[in-house]
C-alpha positions in Angstrom: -3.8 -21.9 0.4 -5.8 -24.3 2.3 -5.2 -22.1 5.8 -8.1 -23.1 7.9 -10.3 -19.7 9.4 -9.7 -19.7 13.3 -13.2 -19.2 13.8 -15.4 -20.7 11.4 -13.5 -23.7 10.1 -13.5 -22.7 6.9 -10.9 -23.7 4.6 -9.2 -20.6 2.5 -8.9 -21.9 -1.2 -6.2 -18.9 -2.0 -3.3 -18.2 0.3 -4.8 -15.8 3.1 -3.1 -13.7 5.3 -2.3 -10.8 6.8 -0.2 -7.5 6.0 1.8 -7.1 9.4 2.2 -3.5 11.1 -1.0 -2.6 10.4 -4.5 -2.3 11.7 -8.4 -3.0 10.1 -11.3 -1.5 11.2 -11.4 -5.1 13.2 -8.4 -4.2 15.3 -6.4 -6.7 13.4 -4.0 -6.5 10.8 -5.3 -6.2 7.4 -6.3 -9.4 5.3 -4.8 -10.2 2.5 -5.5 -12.9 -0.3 -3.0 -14.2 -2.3 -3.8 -15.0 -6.0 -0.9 -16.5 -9.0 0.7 -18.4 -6.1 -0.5 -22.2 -6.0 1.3 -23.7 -3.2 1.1 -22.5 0.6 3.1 -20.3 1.6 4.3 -18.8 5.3 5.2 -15.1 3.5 4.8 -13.6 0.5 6.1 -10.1 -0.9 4.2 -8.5 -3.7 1.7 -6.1 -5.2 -1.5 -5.1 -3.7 -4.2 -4.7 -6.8 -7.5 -4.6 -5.7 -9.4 -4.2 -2.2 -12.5 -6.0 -1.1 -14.5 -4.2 0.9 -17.1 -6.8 2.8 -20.9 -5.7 2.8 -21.3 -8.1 5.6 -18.9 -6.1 8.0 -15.8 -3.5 8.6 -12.7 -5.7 7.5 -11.6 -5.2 4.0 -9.3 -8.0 1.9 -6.5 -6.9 0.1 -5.6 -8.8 -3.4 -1.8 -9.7 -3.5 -0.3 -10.8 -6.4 3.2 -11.7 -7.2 5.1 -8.4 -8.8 5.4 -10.3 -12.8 1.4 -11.1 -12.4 -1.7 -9.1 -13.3 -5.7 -9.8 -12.8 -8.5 -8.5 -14.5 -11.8 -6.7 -12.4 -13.5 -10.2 -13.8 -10.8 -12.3 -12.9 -11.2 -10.8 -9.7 -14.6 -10.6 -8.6 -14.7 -13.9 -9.8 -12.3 -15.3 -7.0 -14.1 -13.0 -4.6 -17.6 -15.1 -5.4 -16.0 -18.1 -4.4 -14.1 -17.1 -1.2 -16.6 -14.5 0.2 -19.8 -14.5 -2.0 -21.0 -11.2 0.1 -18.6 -8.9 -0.7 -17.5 -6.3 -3.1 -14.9 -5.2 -4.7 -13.8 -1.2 -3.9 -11.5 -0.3 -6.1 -8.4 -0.9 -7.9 -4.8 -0.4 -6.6 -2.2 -0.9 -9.2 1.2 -0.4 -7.5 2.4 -0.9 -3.8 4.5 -4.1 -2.4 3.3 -5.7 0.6 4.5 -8.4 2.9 1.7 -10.7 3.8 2.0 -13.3 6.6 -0.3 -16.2 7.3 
């Protein structure tokens, strides 16, 4: 929350990180956003619900979410229009605990 993108000086309004141990299509570990947490955080362990998958390029997001919390499809394409308006969501994961790091 409020992490600033290395490279285009953006400014994340939802926690953004990554999920460490593993590797994108980018080479780099997979994203992750962080939704029903509203302060920043360093780490964060909970349940992957959703994937983005960009139109624009190869590196899907990940929605993370804290284990008591749930979002609708609307809820979150919704957050996806204001983070990254050219993207798409996938599908829908509903189980799975991740450790993200930002």
């Amino acid at each position: 929350m409020g992490s600033k993108h290395p490279k285009w000086n953006f400014i994340y309004p939802v926690n953004y990180g990554f999920i460490p141990n593993t590797k994108a299509p980018d080479g780099e570990e997979l994203d992750a956003y962080v939704l029903g947490v509203f302060e920043p955080k360093d780490e964060f362990t909970g349940k992957c619900i959703a994937i983005i998958h960009r139109t624009n390029d190869n590196d899907d997001k990940l929605i993370v979410v804290p284990k008591d919390k749930n979002y609708s499809d609307e809820q979150i394409i919704k957050m996806r229009e204001a983070v990254s308006p050219r993207t798409e969501v996938r599908g829908l994961k509903r189980d799975g605990f991740l450790t993200t790091h930002f």
